[in-house]
N, C-alpha and C positions, 0 to 999 in steps of 0.2 A: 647749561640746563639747571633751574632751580627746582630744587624738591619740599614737596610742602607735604602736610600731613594728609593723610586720607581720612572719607569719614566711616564709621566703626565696621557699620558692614562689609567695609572692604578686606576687613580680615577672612572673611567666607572664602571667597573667590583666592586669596592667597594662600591657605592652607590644600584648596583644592589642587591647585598649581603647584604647587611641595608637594603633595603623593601621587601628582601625576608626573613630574620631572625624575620623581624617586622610582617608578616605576617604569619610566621609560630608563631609566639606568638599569634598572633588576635584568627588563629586555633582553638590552644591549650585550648586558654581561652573561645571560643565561646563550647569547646570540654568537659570543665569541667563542673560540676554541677552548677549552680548560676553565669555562665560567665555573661558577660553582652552585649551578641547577644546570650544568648541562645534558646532551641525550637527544632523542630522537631528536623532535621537533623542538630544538635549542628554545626559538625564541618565545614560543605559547607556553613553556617550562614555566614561569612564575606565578602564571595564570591560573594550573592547573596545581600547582604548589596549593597555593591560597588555596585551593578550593578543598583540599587535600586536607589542610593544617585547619582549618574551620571546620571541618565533618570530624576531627579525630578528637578522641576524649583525651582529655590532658591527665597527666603520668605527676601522681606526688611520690613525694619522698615521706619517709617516714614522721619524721619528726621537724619540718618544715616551717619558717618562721613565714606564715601565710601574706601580713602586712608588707614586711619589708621585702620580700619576693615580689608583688605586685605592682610595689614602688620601682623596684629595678628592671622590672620588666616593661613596664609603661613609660619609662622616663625618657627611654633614648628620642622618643615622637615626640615628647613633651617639651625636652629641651629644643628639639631642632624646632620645634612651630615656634618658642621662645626666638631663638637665635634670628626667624625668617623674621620674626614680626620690627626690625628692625632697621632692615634690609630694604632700600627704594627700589620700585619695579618701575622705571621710566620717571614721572615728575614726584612720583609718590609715595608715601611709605604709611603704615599700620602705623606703626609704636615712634612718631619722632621725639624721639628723648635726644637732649644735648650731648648726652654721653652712651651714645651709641657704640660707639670700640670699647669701651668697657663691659657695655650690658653682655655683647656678644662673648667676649671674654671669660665673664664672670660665667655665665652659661657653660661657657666649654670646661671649667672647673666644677662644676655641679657635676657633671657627666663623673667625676672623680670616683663619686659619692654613689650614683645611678649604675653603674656598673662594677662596682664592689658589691651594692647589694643585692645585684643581680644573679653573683659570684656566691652572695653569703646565706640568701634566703632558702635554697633546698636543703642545707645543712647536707651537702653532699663534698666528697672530696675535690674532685674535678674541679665544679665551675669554683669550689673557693680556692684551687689554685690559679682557675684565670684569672677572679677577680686580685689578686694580686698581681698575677702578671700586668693585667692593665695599669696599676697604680703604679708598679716599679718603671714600664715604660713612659708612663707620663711625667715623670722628674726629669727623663729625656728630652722630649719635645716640647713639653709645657712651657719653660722661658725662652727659647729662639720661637715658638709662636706669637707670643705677647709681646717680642721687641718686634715681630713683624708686623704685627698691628699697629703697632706703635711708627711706625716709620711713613707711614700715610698720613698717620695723623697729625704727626710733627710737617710734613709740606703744606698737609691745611690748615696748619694754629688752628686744630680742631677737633676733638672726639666724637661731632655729629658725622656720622657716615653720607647722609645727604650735603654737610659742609664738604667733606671728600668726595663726594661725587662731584658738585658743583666746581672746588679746585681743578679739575681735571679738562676744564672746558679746554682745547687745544692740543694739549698733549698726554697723553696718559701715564698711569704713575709706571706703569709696567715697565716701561722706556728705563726711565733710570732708577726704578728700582728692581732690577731684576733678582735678584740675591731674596729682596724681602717675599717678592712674590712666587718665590719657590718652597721658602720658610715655612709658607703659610701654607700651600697646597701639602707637605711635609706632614705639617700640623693638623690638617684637616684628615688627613688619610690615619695619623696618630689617634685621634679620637673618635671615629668610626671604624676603628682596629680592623683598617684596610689594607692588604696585601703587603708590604713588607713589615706591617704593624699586627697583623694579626694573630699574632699568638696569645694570645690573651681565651681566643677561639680555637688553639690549635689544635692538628687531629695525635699530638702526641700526647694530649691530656685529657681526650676522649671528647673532644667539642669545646673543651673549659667552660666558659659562662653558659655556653649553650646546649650542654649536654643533657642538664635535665628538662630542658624548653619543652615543652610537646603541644601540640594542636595550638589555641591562642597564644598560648604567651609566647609557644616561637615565633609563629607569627607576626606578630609585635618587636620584637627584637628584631628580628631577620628586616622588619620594615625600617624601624627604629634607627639601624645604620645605614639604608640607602637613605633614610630621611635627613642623616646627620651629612650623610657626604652631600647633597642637593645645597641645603644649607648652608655649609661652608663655600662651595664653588660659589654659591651664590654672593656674598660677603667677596670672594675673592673680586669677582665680575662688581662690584662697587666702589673694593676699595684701590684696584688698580688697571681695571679696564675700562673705565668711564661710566658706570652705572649704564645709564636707556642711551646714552651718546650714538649717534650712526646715522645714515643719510635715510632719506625716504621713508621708513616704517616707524611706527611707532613707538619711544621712547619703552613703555613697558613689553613691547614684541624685541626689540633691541635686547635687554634684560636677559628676557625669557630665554632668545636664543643662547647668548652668551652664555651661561649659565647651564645650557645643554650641554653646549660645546667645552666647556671644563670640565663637567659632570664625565663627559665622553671622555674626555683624555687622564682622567682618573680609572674610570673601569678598563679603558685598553691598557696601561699600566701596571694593573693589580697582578696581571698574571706572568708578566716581564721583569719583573723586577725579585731579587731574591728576598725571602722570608727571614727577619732578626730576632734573635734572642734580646730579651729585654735588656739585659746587663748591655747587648752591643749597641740597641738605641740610645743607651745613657749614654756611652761612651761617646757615640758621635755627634750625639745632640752637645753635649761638654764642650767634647776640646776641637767638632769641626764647627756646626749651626751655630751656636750661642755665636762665638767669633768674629764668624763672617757678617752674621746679622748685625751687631755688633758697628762693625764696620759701615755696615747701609745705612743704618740710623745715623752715624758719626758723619759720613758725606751727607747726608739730607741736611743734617743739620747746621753744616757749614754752607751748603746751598742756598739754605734759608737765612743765615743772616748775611752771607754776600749780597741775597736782591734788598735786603733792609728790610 
């Protein structure tokens, strides 16, 4: 499958696709037992969230740095429509830059910055304990993510993600990279401070970042991280499940599903898996991820120069 550039308008139709994948996750997980909107009618729960967090008058804090609370509130949709925009949905993609595994990268370190100031701007204690927490867990995850990025791109002598997609014609990288593509799902759950990452949000610090949110800017937030986990699944579905690759439907319906179908095995997870103190992410991102990822690059790379 070759992937070429789209033209600009096609970023409309892709951003709509991002909050409506992000929202069919919210669903899902509001659908499942111990979601976190769950209740009566589980899965109309988001629906009615929204409509809830829109009507209600948003809750300042005293002495509140207005700018930079805005920035970290808005950021997390900001970065993930970044992150999508690089991303081929079938033949095609928004933003083809050569150095597409970087741009996404660099993106997912912004968030460093997006959710500290999310932490920093009520000038309250809580969320600037999340925002810390967040940053201490990201020295955990952050380098075994970027060498798993890095390990697609080394099979495709390439950092365009459409050149990785196009490597993949026959067999997928999943296959023999399975290590890297666990990394990465890892990483992705790391920076949408999803379910054994989330303490950064936890309820032992009163909500952290999200404690003083109320009406939009929770909103935004609360969107901001299904928006961030859609967009990583999705990256994940290019960089090791063949991008649009698959019989009979169309190259961007191909995408689309895959891409649910990550999204899904990410929310059914969230509530299965135990919750880490930041010190214990470092710890295992250290001396287990780094390692093993480590390892997958080191066979890719010997793979690569065995074929010449």
């Amino acid at each position: 499958m070759t992937v070429d550039a789209a033209p600009v308008w096609a970023a409309l139709p892709v951003l709509a696709a991002l909050l409506a994948v992000a929202s069919a996750g919210a669903v899902l997980d509001a659908a499942l037992p111990g979601g976190a909107v769950g209740g009566g009618a589980r899965a109309a729960r988001p629906f009615a969230e929204t409509a809830r967090l829109l009507r209600q008058r948003r809750r300042t804090t005293a002495v509140r740095d207005g700018l930079l609370w805005q920035a970290g509130v808005a950021g997390p949709v900001v970065v993930a429509a970044l992150m999508i925009a690089v991303v081929p949905f079938g033949g095609h993609v928004v933003a083809d830059v050569p150095v597409g595994v970087v741009w996404f990268n660099a993106m997912d370190v912004c968030l460093w910055a997006v959710v500290w100031l999310a932490g920093w701007g009520p000038d309250s204690p809580y969320p600037l304990v999340g925002g810390y927490r967040y940053l201490a867990q990201a020295l955990g995850y952050e380098l075994p993510l970027m060498f798993a990025l890095t390990a697609p791109a080394v099979a495709a002598g390439s950092l365009d993600v459409g050149a990785v997609v196009e490597a993949q014609d026959g067999l997928w990288f999943v296959v023999w990279m399975p290590v890297a593509f666990v990394v990465l799902l890892l990483g992705v759950a790391g920076f949408s401070l999803w379910g054994p990452f989330g303490a950064p949000g936890g309820d032992d610090v009163a909500g952290g970042v999200f404690a003083e949110a109320s009406g939009v800017d929770r909103l935004l937030l609360l969107a901001g991280r299904y928006a961030l986990l859609t967009a990583g699944a999705a990256m994940a579905v290019a960089l090791f499940l063949g991008g649009g690759a698959g019989p009979w439907l169309p190259g961007w319906l191909w995408s689309l599903l895959k891409t649910l179908a990550v999204l899904g095995c990410l929310v059914v997870l969230r509530g299965r898996l135990p919750g880490l103190r930041p010190q214990v992410v470092v710890r295992l991102g250290w001396v287990v991820a780094l390692p093993v990822v480590l390892l997958q690059v080191l066979a890719v790379s010997i793979v690569v120069v065995a074929k010449g």
